[in-house]
TORSEVEX-377131 format. One record per residue (C-alpha): x, y, z; residue in one letter; residue number from 1. Coordinates in nm, 2 decimals, m for minus. Example, Ala and Ser with C-alpha at 12.3 -4.5 7.8 and 13.67 -1.06 7.14 Angstrom:
BEGIN
u:1.23, v:m0.45, w:0.78, code:a, pos:1 .
u:1.37, v:m0.11, w:0.71, code:s, pos:2 .
END
This chain:
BEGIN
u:9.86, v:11.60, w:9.99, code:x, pos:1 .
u:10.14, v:11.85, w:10.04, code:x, pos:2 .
u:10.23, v:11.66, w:10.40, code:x, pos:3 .
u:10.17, v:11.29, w:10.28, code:x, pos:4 .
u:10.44, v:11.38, w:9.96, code:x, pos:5 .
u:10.65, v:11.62, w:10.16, code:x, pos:6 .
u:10.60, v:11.88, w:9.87, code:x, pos:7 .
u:10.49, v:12.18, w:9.99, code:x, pos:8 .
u:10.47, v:12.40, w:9.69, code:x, pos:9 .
u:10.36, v:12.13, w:9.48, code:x, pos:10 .
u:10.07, v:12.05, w:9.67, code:x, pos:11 .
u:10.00, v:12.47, w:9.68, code:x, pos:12 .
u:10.01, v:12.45, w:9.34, code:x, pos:13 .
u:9.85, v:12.10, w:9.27, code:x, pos:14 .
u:9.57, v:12.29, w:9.48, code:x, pos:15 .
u:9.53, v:12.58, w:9.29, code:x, pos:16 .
u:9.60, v:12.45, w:8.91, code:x, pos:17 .
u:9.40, v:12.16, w:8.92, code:x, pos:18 .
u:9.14, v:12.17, w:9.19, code:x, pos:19 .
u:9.04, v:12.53, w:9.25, code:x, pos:20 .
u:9.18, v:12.60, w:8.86, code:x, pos:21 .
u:9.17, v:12.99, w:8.90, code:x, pos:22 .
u:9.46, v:13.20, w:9.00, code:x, pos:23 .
u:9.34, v:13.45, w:9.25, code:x, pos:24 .
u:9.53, v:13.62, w:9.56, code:x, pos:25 .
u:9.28, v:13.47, w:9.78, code:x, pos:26 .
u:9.27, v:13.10, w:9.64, code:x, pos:27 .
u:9.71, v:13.12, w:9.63, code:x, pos:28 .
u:9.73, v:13.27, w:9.96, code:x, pos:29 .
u:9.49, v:12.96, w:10.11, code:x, pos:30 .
u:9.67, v:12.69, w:9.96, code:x, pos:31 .
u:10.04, v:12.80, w:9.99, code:x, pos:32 .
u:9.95, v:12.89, w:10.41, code:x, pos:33 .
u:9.74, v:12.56, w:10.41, code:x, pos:34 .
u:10.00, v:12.34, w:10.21, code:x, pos:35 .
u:10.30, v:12.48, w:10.45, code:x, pos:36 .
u:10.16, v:12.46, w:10.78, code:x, pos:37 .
u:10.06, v:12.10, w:10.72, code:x, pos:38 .
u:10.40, v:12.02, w:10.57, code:x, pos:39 .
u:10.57, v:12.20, w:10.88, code:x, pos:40 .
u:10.33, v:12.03, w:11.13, code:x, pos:41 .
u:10.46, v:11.68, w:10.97, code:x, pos:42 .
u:10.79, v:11.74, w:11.01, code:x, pos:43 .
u:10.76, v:11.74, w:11.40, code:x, pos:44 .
u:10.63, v:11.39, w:11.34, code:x, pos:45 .
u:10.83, v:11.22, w:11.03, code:x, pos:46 .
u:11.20, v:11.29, w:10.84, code:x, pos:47 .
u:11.21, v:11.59, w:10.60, code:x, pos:48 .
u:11.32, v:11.43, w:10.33, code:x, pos:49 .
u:11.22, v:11.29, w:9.94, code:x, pos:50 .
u:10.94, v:11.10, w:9.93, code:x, pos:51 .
u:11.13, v:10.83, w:9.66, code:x, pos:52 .
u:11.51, v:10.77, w:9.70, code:x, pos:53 .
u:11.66, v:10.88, w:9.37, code:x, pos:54 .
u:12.03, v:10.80, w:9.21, code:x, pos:55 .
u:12.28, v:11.09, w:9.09, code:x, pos:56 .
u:12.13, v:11.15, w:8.79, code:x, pos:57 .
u:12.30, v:11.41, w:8.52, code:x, pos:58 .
u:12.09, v:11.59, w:8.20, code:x, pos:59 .
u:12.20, v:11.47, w:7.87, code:x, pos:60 .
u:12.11, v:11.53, w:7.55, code:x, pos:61 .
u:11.98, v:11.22, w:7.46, code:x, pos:62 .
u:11.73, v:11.26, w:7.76, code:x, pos:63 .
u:11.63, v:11.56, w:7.61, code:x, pos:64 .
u:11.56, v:11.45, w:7.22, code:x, pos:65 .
u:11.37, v:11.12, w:7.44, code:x, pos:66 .
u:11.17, v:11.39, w:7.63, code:x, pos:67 .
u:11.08, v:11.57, w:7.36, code:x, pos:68 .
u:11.00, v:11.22, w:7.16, code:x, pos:69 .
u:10.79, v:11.09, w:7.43, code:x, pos:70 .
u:10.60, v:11.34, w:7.53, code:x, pos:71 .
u:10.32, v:11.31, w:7.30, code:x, pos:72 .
u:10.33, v:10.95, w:7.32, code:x, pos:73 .
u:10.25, v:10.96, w:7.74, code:x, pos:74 .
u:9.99, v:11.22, w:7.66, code:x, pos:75 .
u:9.80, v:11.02, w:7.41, code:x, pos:76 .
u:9.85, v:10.72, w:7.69, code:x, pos:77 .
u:9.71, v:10.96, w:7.93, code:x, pos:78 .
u:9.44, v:11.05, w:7.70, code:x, pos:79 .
u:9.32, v:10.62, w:7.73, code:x, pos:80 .
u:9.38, v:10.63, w:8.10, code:x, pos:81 .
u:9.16, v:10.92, w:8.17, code:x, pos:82 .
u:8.84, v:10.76, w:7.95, code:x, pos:83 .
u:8.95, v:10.38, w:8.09, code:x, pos:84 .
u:8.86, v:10.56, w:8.46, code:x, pos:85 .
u:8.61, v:10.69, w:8.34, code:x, pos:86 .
u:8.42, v:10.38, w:8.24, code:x, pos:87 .
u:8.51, v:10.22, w:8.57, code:x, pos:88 .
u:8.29, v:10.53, w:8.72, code:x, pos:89 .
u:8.03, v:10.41, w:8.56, code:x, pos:90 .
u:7.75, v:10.17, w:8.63, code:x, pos:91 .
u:7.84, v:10.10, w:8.99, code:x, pos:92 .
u:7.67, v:9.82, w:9.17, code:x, pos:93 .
u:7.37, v:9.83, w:9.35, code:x, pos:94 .
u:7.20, v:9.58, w:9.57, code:x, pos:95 .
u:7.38, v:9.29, w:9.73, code:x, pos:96 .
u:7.68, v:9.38, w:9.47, code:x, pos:97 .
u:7.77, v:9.60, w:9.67, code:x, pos:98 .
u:7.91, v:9.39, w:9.89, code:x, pos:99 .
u:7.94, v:9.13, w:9.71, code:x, pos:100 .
u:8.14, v:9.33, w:9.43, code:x, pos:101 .
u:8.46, v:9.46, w:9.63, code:x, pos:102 .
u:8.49, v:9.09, w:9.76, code:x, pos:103 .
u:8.53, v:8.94, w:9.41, code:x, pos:104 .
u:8.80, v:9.16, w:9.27, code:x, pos:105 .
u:8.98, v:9.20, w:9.59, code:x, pos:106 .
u:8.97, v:8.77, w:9.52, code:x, pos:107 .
u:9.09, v:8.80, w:9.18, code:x, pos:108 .
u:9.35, v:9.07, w:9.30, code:x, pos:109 .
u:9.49, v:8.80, w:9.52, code:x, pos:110 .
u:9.55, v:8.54, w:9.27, code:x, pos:111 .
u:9.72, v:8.77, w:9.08, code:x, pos:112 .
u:9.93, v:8.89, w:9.30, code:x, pos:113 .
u:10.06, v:8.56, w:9.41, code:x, pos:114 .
u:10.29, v:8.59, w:9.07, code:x, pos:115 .
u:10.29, v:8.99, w:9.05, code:x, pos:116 .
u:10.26, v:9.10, w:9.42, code:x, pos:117 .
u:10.30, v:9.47, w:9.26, code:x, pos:118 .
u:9.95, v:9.49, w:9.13, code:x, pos:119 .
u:9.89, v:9.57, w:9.50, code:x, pos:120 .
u:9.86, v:9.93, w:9.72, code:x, pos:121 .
u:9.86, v:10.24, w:9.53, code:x, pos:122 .
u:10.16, v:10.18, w:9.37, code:x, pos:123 .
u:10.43, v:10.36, w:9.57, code:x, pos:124 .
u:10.63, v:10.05, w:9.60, code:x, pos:125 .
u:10.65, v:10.02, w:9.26, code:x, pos:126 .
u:10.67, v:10.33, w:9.14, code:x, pos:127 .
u:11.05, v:10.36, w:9.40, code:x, pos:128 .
u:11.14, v:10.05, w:9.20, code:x, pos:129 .
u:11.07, v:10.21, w:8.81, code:x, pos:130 .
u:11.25, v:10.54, w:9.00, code:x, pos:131 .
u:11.56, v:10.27, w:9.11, code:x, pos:132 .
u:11.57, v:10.08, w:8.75, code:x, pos:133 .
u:11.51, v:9.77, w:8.95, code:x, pos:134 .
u:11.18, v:9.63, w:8.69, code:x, pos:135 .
u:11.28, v:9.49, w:8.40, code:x, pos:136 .
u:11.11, v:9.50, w:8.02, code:x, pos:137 .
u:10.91, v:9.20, w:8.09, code:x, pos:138 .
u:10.78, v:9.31, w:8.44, code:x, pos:139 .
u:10.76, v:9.63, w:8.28, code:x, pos:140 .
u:10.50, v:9.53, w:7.99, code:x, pos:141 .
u:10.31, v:9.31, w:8.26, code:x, pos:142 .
u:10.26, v:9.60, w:8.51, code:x, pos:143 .
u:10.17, v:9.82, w:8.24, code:x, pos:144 .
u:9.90, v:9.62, w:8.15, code:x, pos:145 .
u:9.79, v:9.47, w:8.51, code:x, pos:146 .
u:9.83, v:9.83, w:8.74, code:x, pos:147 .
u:9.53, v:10.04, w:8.56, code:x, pos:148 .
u:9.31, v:9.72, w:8.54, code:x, pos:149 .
u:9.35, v:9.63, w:8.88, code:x, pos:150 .
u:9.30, v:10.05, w:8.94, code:x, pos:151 .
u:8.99, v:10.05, w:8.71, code:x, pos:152 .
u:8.84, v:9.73, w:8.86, code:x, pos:153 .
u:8.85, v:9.84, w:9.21, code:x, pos:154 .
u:8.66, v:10.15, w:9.10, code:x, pos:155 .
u:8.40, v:9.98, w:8.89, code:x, pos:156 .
u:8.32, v:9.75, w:9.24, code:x, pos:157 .
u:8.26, v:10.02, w:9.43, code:x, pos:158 .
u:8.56, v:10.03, w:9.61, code:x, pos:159 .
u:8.70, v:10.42, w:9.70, code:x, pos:160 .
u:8.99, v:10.49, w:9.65, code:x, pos:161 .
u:9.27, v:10.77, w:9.49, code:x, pos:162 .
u:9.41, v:10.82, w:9.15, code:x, pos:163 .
u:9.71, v:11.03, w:9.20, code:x, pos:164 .
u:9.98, v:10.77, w:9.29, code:x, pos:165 .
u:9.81, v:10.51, w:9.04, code:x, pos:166 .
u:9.84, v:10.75, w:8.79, code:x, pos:167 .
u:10.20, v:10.85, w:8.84, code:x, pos:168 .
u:10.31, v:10.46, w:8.86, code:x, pos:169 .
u:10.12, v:10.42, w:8.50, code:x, pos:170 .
u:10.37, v:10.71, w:8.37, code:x, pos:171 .
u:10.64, v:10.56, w:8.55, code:x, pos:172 .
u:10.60, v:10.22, w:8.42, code:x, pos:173 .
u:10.55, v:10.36, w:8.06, code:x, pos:174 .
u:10.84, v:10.61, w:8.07, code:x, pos:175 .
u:11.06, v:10.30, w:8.21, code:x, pos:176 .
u:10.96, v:10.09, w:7.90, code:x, pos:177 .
u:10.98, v:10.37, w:7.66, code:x, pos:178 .
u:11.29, v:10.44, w:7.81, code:x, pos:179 .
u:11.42, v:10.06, w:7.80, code:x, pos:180 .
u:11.42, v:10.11, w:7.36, code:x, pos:181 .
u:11.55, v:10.42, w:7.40, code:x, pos:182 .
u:11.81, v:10.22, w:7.50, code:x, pos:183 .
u:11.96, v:10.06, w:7.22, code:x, pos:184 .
u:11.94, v:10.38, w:7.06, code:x, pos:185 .
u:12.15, v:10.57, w:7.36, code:x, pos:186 .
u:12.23, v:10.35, w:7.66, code:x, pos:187 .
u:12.43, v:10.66, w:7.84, code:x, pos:188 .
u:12.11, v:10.80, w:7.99, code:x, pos:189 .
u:12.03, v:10.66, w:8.27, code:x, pos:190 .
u:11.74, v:10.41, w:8.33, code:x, pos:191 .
u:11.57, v:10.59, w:8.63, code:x, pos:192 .
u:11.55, v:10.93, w:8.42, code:x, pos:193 .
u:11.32, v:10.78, w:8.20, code:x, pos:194 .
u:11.08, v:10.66, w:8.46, code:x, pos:195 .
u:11.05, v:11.01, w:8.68, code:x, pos:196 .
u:11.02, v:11.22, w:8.37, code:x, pos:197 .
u:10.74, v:10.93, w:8.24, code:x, pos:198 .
u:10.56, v:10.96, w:8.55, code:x, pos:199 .
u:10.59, v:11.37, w:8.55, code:x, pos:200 .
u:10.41, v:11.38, w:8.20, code:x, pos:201 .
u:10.15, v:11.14, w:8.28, code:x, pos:202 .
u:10.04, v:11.30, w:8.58, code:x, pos:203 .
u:10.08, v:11.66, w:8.40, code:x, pos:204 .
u:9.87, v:11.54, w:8.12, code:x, pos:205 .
u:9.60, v:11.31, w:8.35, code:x, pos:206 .
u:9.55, v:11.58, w:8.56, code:x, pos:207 .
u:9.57, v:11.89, w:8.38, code:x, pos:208 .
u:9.85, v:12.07, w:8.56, code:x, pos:209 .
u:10.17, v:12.03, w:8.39, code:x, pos:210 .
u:10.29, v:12.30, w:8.62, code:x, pos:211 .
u:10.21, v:12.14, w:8.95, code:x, pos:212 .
u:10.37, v:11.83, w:8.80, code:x, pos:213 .
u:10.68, v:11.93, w:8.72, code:x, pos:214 .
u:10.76, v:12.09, w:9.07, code:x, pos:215 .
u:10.56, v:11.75, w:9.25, code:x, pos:216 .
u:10.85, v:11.58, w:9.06, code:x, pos:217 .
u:11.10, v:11.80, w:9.15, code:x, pos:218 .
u:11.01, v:11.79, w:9.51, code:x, pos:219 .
u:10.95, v:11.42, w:9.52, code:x, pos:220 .
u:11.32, v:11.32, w:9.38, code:x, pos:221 .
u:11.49, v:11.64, w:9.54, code:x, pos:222 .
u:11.61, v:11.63, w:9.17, code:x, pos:223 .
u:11.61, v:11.99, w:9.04, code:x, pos:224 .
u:11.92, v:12.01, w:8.84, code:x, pos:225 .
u:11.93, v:11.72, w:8.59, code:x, pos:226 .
u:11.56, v:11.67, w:8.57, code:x, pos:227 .
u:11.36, v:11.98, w:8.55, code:x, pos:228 .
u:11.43, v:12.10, w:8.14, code:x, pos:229 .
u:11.35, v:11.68, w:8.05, code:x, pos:230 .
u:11.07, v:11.69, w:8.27, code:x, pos:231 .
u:10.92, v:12.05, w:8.10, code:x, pos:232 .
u:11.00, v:11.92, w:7.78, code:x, pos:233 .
u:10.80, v:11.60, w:7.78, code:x, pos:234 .
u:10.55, v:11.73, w:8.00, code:x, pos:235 .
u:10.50, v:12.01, w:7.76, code:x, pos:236 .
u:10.47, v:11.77, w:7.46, code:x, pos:237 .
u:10.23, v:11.52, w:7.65, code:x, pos:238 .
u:9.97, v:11.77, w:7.81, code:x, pos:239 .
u:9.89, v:11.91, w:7.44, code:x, pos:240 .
u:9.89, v:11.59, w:7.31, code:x, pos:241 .
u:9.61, v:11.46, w:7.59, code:x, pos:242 .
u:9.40, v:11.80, w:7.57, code:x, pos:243 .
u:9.38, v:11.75, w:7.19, code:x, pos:244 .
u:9.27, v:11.44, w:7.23, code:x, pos:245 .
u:9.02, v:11.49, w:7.57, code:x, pos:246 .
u:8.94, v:11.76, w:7.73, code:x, pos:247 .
u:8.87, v:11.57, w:8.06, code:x, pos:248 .
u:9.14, v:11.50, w:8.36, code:x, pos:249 .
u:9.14, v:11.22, w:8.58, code:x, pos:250 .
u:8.97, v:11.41, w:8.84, code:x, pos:251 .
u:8.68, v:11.57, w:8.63, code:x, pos:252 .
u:8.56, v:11.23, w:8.45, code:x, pos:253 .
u:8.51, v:11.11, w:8.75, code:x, pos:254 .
u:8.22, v:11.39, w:8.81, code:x, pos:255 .
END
């Protein structure tokens, strides 16, 4: 993970907070050796730079009293997320479905995407566009419907697949449309700043490990400065929010 994102210490810590989830010498020392040799063996091979291409941005606070304001609304989105994966976990098909199963929804899939071509991949693609303010309110509301059903149907098929990048383009796409009424409340913060600090809490709360998040975030925008108080704020405020309302992350629902 730490050489697919080019985040070295967020992967070390994404390693350590959310799958190992104890804090020893020995568990730190593995991951932070493991996550940096495979980060400096993939930068003989590929650019060392952000994973998403990110605008100036600059801290304001308006972003801060939207941070703190939608926070606990991406947690309790995070909370549904978490339990909608974990029905598509369940009841997998058996027999001739099995085939037969991945081959329908990847149909339906295509249909869809003949009008919405973003329901497809993991949603990097669109996740750089919610990061560029380049989806509006109305593409916004549609993806934030289509992305986890497409996500959730794949599962329930059969099909394998990730939830780390689906997850952060849910937050993205609901921190974008939060941030689009936000708005017409303040329209000096910019749009993208919404988006990143959306997709920060989603995947904080979803997974557990608001402090991996943050610095995945950090790492991902090479953003530090304007984005890393918004980005503890709402991440603070959403991963209460989802752990009073499920004690499950995206990871351990799925068993």
């Amino acid at each position: 993970m730490a050489a697919a994102y080019n985040v070295p210490l967020g992967g070390a810590l994404f390693a350590i907070e959310v799958l190992l989830g104890t804090m020893s010498l020995t568990n730190v020392l593995a991951a932070v050796i493991t996550s940096f040799v495979a980060v400096a063996v993939s930068w003989s091979m590929l650019p060392n730079v952000p994973t998403f291409n990110v605008a100036q941005l600059s801290i304001t606070p308006s972003l801060l009293l939207w941070a703190a304001l939608a926070g606990p609304i991406l947690g309790a989105a995070s909370a549904g997320y978490v339990r909608f994966i974990g029905w598509s976990e369940t009841g997998k098909p058996k027999s001739y479905m099995v085939i037969l199963g991945p081959i329908i929804v990847f149909s339906i899939l295509g249909i869809v995407s003949v009008r919405f071509p973003e329901v497809l991949g993991n949603g990097k693609n669109v996740v750089q566009e919610a990061f560029g303010s380049q989806l509006g309110p109305g593409l916004l509301c549609w993806l934030l419907v289509l992305r986890p059903l497409a996500t959730a149907m794949c599962l329930k098929s059969g099909a394998p697949g990730g939830l780390f990048t689906p997850t952060m383009t849910f937050g993205a796409l609901l921190g974008g449309l939060l941030g689009e009424g936000w708005r017409y409340v303040s329209p000096a913060t910019s749009k993208d700043s919404y988006a990143i600090v959306g997709a920060g809490a989603m995947l904080a709360s979803a997974s557990q490990g608001p402090l991996s998040s943050v610095v995945f975030m950090l790492e991902l925008t090479n953003h530090t400065d304007a984005l890393i108080v918004p980005l503890l704020i709402a991440v603070a405020g959403a991963t209460l929010m989802a752990r009073k309302l499920d004690v499950h992350s995206i990871y351990s629902i799925r068993g």
